[in-house]
BATI-287902 format. One line per field, with one value per residue: residue number from 1; x, y, z of N, C-alpha, C in turn; chain. Coordinates in steps of 0.1 Angstrom, whole numbers, plus 5000, padded with zeros to 4 digits. Layout:
<atoms>
nuza NUM,... $
n.px X,... $
n.py Y,... $
n.pz Z,... $
ca.px X,... $
ca.py Y,... $
ca.pz Z,... $
c.px X,... $
c.py Y,... $
c.pz Z,... $
lumba A,... $
</atoms>
This chain:
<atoms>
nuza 1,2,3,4,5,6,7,8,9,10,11,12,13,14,15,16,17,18,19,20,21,22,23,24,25,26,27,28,29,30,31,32,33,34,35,36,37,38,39,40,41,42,43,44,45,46,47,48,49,50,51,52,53,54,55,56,57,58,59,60,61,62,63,64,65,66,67,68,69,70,71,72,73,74,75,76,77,78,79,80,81,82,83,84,85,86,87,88,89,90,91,92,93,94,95,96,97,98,99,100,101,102,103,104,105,106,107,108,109,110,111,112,113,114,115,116,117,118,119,120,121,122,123,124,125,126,127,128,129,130,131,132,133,134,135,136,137,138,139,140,141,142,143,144,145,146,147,148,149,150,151,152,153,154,155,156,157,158,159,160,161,162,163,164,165,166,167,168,169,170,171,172,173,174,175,176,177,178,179,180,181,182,183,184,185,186,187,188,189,190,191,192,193,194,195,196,197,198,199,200,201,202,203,204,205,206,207,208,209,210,211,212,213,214,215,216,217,218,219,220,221,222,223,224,225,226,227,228,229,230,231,232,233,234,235,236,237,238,239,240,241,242,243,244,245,246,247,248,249,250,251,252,253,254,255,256,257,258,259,260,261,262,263,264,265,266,267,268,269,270,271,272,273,274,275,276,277,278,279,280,281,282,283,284,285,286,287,288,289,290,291,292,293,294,295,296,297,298,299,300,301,302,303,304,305,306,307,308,309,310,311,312,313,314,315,316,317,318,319,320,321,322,323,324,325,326,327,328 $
n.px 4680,4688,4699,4675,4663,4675,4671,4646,4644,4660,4645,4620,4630,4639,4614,4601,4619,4613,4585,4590,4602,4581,4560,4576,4580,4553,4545,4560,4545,4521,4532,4540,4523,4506,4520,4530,4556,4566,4546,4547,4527,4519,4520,4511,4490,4468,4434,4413,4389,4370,4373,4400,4412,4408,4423,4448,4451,4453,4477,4493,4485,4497,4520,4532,4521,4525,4526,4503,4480,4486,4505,4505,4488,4482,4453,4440,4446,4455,4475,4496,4524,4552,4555,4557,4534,4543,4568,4571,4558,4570,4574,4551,4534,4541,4564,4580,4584,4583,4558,4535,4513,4500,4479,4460,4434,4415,4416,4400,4367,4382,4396,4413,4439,4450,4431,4411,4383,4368,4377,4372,4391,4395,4390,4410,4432,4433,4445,4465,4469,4461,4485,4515,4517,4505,4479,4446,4416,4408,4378,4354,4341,4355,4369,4398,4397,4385,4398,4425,4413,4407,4431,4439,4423,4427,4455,4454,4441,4458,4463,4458,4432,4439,4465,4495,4524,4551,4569,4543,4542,4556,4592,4608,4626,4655,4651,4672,4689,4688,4683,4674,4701,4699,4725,4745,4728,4732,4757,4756,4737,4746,4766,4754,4729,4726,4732,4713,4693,4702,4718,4704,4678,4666,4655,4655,4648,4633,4644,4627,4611,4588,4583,4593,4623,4639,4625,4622,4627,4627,4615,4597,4582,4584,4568,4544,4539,4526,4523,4529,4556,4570,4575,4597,4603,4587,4598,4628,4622,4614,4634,4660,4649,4649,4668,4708,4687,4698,4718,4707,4687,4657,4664,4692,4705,4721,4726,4728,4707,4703,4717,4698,4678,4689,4694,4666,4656,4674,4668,4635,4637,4622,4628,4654,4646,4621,4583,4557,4524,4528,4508,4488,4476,4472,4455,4429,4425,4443,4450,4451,4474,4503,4536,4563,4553,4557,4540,4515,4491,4498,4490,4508,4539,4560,4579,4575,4603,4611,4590,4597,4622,4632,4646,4624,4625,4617,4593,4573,4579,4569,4539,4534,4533,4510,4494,4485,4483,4511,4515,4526 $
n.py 6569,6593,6606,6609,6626,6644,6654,6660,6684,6701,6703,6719,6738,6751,6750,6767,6793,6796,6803,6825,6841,6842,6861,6883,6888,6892,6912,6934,6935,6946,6967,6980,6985,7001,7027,7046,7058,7086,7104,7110,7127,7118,7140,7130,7117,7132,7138,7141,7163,7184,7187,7179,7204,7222,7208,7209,7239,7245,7233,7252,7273,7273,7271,7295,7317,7342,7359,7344,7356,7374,7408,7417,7401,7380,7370,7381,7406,7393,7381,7402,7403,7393,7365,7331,7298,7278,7277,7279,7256,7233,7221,7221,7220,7193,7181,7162,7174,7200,7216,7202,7194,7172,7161,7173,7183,7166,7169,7193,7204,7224,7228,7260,7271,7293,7311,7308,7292,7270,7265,7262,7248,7266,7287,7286,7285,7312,7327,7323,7337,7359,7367,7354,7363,7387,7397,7397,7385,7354,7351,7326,7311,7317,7306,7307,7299,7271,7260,7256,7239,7218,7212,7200,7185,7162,7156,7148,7122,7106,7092,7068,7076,7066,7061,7066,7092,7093,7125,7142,7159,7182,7182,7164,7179,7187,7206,7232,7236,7261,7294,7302,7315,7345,7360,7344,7333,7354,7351,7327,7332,7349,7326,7303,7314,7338,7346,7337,7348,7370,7400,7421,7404,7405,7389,7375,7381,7364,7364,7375,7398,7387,7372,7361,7348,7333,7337,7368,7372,7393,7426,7447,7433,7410,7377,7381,7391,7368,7346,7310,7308,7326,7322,7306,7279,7263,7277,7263,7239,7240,7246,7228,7208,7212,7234,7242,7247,7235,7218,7201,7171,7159,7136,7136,7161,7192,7215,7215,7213,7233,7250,7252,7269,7289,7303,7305,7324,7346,7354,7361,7377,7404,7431,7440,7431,7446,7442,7435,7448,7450,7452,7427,7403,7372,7340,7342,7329,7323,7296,7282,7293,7290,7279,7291,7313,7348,7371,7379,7380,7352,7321,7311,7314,7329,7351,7371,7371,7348,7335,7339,7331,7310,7295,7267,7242,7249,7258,7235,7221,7231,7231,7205,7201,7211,7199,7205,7204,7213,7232,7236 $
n.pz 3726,3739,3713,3700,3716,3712,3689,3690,3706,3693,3666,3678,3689,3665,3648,3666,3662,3636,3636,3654,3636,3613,3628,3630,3606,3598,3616,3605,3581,3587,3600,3576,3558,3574,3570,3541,3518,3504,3485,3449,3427,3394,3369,3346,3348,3355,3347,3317,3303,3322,3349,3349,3337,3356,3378,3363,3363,3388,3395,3378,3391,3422,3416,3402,3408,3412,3385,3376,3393,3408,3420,3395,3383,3357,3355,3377,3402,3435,3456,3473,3469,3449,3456,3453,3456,3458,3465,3495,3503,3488,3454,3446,3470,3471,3482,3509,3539,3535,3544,3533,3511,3507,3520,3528,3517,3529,3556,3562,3568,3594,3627,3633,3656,3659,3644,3662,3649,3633,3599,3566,3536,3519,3528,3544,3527,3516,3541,3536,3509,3521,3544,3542,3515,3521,3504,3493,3496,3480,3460,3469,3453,3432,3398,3403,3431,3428,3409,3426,3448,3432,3427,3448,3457,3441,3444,3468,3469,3455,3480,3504,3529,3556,3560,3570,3552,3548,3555,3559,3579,3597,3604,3624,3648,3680,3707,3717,3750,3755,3749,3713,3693,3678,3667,3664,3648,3623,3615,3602,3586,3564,3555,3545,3533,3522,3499,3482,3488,3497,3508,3527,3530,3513,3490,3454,3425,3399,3363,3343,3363,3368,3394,3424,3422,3445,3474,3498,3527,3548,3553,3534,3510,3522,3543,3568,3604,3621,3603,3591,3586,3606,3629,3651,3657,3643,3617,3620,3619,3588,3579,3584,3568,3545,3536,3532,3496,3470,3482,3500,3513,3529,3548,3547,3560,3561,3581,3617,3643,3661,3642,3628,3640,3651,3633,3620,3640,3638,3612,3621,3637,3651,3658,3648,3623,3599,3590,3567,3582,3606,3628,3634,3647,3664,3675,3697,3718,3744,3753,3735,3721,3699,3715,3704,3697,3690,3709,3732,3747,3773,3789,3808,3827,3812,3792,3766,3752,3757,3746,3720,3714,3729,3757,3750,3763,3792,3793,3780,3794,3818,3806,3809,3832,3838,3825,3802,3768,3745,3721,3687 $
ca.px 4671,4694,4700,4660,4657,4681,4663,4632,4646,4662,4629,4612,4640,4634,4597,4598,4622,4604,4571,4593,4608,4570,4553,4583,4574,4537,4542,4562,4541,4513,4539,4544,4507,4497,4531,4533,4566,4562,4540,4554,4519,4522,4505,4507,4477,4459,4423,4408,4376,4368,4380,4414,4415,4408,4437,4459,4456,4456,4491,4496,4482,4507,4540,4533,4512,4529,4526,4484,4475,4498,4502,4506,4486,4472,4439,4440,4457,4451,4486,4503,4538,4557,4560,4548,4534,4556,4583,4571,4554,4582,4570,4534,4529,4545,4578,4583,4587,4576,4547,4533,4499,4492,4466,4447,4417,4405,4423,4395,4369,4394,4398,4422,4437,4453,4419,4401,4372,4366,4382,4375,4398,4391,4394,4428,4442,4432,4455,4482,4471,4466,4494,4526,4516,4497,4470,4433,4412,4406,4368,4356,4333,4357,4379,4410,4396,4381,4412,4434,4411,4405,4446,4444,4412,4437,4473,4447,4434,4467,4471,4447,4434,4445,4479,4502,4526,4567,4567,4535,4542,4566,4605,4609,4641,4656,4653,4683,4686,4691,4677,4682,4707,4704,4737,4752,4722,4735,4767,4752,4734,4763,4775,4743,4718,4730,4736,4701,4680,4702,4725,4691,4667,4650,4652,4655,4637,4634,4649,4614,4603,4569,4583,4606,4634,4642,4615,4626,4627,4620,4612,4579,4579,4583,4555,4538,4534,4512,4524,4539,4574,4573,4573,4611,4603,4582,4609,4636,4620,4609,4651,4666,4646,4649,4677,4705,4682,4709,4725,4703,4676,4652,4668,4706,4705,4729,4725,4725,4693,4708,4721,4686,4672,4700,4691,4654,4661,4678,4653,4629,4640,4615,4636,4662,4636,4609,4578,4544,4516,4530,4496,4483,4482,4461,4452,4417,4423,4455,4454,4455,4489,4516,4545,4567,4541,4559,4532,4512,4489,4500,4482,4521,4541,4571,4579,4574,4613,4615,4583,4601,4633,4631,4647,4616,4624,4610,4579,4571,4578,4552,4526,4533,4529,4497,4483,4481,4489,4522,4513,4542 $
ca.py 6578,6607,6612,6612,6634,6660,6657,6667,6695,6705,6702,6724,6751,6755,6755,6778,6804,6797,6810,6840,6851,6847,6867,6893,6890,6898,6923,6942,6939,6955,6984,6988,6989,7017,7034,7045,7064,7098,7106,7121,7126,7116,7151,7126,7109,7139,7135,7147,7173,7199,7185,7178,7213,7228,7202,7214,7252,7250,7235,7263,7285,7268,7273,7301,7323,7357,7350,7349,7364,7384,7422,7425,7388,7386,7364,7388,7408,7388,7385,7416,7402,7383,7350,7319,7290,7264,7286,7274,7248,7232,7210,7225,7212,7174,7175,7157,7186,7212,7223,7195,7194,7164,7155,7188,7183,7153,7182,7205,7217,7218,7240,7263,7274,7306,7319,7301,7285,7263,7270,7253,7245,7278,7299,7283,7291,7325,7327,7322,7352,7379,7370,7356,7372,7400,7404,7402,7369,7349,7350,7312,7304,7319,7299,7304,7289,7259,7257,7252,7233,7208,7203,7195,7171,7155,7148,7139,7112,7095,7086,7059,7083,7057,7059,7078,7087,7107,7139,7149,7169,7191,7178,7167,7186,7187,7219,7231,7240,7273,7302,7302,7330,7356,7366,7332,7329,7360,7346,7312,7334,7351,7315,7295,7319,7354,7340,7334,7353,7388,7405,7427,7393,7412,7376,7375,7384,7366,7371,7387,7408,7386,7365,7358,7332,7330,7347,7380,7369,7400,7439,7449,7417,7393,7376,7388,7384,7357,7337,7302,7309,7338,7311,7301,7264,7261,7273,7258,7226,7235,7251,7218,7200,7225,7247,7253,7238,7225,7204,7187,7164,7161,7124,7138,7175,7205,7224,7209,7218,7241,7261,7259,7274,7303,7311,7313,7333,7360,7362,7364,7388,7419,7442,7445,7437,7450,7435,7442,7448,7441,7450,7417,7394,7360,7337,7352,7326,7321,7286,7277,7299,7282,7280,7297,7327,7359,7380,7379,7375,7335,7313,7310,7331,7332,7363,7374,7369,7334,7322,7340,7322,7300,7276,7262,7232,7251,7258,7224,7212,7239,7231,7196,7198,7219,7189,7209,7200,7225,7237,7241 $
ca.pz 3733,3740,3702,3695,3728,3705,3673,3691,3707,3677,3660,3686,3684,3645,3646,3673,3654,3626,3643,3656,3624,3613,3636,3630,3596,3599,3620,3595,3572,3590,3601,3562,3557,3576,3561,3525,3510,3496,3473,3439,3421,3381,3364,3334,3353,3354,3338,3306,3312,3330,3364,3348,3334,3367,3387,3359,3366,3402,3397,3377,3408,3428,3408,3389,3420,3409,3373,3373,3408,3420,3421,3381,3376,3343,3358,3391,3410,3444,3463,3470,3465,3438,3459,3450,3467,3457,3475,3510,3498,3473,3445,3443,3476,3473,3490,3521,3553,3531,3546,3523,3508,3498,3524,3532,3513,3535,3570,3562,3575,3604,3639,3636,3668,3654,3642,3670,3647,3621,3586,3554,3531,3507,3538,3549,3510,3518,3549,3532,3503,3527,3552,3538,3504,3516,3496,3495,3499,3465,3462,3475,3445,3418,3391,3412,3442,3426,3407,3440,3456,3423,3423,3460,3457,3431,3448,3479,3461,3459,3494,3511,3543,3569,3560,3572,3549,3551,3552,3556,3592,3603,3605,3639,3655,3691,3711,3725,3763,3756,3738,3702,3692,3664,3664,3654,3630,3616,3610,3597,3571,3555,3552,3538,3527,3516,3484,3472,3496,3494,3519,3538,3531,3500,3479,3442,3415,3382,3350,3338,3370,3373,3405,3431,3423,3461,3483,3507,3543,3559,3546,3527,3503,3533,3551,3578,3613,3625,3593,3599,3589,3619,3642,3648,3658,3627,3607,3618,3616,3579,3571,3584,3562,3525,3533,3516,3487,3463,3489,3515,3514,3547,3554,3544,3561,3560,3591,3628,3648,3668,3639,3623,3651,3649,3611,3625,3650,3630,3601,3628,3648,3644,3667,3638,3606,3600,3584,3567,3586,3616,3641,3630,3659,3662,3689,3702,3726,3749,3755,3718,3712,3701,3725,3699,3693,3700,3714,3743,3761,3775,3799,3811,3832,3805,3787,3751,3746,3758,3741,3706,3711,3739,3757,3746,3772,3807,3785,3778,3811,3828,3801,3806,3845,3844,3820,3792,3756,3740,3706,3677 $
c.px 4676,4692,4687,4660,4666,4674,4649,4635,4650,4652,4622,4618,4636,4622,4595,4605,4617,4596,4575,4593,4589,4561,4559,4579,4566,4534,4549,4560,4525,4518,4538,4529,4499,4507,4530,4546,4557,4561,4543,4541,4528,4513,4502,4490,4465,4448,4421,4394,4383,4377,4396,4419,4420,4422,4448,4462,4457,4469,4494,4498,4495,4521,4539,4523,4511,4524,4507,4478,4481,4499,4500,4499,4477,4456,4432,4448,4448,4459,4495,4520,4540,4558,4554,4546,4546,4572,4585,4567,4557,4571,4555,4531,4529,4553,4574,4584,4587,4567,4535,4521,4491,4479,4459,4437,4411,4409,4412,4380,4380,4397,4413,4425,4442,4442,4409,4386,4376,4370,4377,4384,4401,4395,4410,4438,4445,4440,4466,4479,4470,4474,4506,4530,4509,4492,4459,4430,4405,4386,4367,4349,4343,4364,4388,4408,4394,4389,4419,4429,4410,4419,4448,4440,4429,4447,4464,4444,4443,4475,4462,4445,4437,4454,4484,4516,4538,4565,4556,4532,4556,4581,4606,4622,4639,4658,4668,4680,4688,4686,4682,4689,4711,4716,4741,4738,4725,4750,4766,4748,4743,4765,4766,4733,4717,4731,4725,4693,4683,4706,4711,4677,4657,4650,4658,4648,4641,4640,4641,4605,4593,4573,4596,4610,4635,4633,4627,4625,4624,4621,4601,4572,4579,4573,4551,4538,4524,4514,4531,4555,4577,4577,4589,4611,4599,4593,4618,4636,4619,4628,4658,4658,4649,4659,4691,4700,4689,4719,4722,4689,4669,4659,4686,4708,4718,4739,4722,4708,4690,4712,4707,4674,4674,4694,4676,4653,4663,4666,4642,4627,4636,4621,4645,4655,4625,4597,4566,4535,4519,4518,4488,4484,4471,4460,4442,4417,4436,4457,4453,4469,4497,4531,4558,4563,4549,4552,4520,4498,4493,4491,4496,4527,4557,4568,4577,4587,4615,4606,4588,4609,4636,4641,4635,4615,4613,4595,4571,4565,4568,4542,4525,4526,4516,4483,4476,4486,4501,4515,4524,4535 $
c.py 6592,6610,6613,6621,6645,6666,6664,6681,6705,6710,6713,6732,6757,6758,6767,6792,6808,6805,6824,6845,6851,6857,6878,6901,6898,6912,6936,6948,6952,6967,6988,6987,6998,7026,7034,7058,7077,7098,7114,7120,7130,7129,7143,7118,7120,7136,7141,7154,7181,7203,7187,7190,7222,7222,7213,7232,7256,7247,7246,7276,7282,7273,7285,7313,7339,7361,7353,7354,7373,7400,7427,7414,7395,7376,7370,7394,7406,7389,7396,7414,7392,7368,7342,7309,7285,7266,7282,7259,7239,7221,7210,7219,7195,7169,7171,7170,7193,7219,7212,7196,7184,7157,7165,7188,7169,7157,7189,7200,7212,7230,7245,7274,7295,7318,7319,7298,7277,7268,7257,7254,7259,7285,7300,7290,7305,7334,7332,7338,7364,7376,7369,7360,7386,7409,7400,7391,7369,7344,7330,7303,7312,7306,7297,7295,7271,7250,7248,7242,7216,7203,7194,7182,7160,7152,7140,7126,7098,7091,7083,7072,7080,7057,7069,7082,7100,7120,7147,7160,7173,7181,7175,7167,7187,7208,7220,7236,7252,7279,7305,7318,7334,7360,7356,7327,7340,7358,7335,7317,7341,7338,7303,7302,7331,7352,7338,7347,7373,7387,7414,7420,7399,7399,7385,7377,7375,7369,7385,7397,7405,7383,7360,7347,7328,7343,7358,7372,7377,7415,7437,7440,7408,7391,7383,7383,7376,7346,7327,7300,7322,7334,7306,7282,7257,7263,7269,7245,7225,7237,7237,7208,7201,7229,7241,7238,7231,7215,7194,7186,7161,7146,7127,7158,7184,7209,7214,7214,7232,7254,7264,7265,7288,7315,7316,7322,7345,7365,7371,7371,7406,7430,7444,7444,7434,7437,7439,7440,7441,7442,7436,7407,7385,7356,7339,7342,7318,7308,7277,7281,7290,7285,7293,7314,7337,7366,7370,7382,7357,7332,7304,7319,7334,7346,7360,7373,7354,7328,7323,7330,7311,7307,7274,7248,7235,7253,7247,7214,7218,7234,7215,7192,7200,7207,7198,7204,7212,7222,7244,7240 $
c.pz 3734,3721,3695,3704,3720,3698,3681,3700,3697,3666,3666,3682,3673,3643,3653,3667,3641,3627,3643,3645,3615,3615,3633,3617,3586,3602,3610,3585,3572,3592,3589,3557,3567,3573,3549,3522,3505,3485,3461,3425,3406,3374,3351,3333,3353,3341,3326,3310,3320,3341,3361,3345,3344,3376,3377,3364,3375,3405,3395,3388,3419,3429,3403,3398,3415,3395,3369,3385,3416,3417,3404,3374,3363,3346,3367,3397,3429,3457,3460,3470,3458,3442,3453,3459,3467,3467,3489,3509,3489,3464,3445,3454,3475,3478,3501,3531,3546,3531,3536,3523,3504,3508,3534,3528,3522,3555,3569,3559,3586,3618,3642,3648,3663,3654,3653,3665,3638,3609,3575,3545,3519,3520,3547,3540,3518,3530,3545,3519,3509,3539,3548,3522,3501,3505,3496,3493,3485,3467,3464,3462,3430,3411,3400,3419,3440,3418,3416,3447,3447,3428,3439,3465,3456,3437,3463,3475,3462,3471,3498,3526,3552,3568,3564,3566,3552,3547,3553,3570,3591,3600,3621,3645,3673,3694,3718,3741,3761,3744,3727,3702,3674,3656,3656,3644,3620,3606,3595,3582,3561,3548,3541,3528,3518,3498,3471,3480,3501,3506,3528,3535,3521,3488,3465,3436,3403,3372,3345,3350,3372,3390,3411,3426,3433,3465,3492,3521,3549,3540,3540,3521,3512,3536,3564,3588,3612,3613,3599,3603,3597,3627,3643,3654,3639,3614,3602,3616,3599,3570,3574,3572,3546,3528,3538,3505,3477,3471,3496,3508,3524,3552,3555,3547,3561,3576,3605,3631,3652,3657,3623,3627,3651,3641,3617,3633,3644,3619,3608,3635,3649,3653,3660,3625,3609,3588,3577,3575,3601,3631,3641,3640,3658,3675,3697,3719,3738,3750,3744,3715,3713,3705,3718,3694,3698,3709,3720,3741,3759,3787,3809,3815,3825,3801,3773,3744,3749,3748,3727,3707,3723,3747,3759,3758,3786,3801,3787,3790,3817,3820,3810,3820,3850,3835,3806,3775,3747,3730,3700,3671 $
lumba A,A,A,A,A,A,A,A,A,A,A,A,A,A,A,A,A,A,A,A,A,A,A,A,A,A,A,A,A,A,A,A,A,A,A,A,A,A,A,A,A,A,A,A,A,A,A,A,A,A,A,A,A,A,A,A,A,A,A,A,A,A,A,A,A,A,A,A,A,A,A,A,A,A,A,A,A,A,A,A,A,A,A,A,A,A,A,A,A,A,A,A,A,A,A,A,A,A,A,A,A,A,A,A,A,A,A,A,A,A,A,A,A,A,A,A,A,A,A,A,A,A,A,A,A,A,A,A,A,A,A,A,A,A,A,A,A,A,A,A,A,A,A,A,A,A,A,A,A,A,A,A,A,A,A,A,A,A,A,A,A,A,A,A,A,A,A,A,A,A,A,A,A,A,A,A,A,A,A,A,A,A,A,A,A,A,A,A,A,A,A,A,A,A,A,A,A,A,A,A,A,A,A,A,A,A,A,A,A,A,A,A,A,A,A,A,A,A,A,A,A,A,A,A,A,A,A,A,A,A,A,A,A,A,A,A,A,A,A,A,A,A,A,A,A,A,A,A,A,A,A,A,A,A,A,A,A,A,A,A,A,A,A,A,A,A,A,A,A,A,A,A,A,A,A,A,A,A,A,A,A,A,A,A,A,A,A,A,A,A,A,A,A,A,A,A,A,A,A,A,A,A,A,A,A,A,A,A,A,A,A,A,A,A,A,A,A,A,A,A,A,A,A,A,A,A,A,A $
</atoms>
């Protein structure tokens, strides 16, 4: 009796972990089905026709921005500086925490708080040509546009829309308790960045003079206020993830948080560089700005130097107490 009274415990035990490691199973498999890995679109898959023609040249538009649109483009001259997308945007818009693009055409139309309305997906592009390339909005119904918007259909395509998949938001970094500091990002850049991006942040140029190798960071070629890399959360979430680019990977990084905070900081810092067009201010409506937004007016009784560089923590905590949602 005892030695039957084992076996059936025994018995029970086993089925029962059985069950568990089941159950464990299952559920894993559902976590890895609403997860998919980053997407590294095949251009060998690109179609034949018209459509395929158009995906192909909006890569082109992508990689190659300065090149056919840009102040000397031979299709347009559209953006008023040599940058390219791909530059913020690495990999024509496919890297992981690069500002990634691969699932914006199914984002748009979409409410942006910045502008305070609705944008479509043509009028977002256009953002980006007259702020961090300052220069003139790409008609909505030309080639170009339909171009850009073809290549975007296209890498869309390959991501189911219920999924959610790496890399397609921001990097998510800790804030420090304390206000990021210029100074030691000034140091930091000497040590990481000066090397590509130029001792007074005027980037590289090219062999041939069409387009930056390494974009400018600040002075007349840089972006603009109200652009996203103005923002020092935004950027040090996108520099921990890319920067410096021959060494780190967003899962194997470089730079602490803290000292990609720093680096933003300094670039950032329009009280020592200057920028184009710097009257340019957004937000028409205060309680859309994002917590990082230099300029003012807030629906907060911080200042215009905390909300540039924080400590971003007391922020947070007042939005959070007033029942409001923070915006990065």
């Amino acid at each position: 009796m005892k030695r039957f009274k084992f076996i059936f415990i025994l018995a029970t035990g086993l089925l029962f972990y059985s069950c568990l490691r089941q159950s464990e199973k299952k559920q894993h498999i559902i976590a890895e089905a609403d997860t998919i890995a980053t997407i590294v679109p095949d251009t060998m898959q690109i179609p034949e026709g018209k459509f395929g023609a158009a995906v192909r040249y909006g890569r082109e538009l992508f990689i190659k921005t300065a090149y056919y649109i840009g102040p000397n483009g031979i299709n347009g001259k559209f953006t008023g500086n040599k940058m390219n997308c791909t530059q913020c945007h690495q990999h024509a818009g496919t890297k992981p925490y690069s500002f990634n693009l691969v699932k914006a055409h199914e984002r748009y139309p979409m409410y942006r708080a910045r502008e305070g309305k609705v944008l479509s997906l043509g009028e977002r592009i256009n953002n980006c040509v007259t702020r961090p390339h300052n220069g003139v909005p790409i008609p909505l119904d030309s080639k170009e546009m339909i171009a850009m918007l073809s290549y975007l259909k296209w890498i869309n395509e390959k991501v189911p829309n219920e999924k959610w998949m790496e890399g397609e938001e921001a990097l998510a970094i800790s804030f420090p308790d304390h206000a990021a500091n210029p100074e030691k990002g000034k140091d930091l850049y000497k040590l990481k960045c000066q090397r590509c991006h130029g001792i007074n942040g005027e980037g590289k140029m090219d062999a041939a003079g069409v387009a930056f190798q390494y974009p400018p960071l600040w002075g007349p070629d840089a972006y603009q206020p109200g652009s996203s890399m103005h923002r020092v959360i935004k950027q040090a979430q996108w520099i921990k993830a890319n920067m410096p680019f021959d060494s780190v990977s967003w899962d194997k990084p470089v730079l602490t948080d803290e000292e990609a905070f720093d680096i933003a900081a300094f670039v950032n810092d329009d009280r020592i560089h200057s920028r184009p067009n710097p009257v340019t201010f957004d937000y028409p409506f205060p309680e859309d700005k994002a917590i990082d937004y230099g300029k003012g007016p807030y629906i907060d009784t911080f200042s215009e130097l905390q909300h540039k560089f924080g400590p971003y923590k007391p922020i947070i905590l007042y939005w959070k107490n007033k029942r409001w949602k923070p915006r990065f």
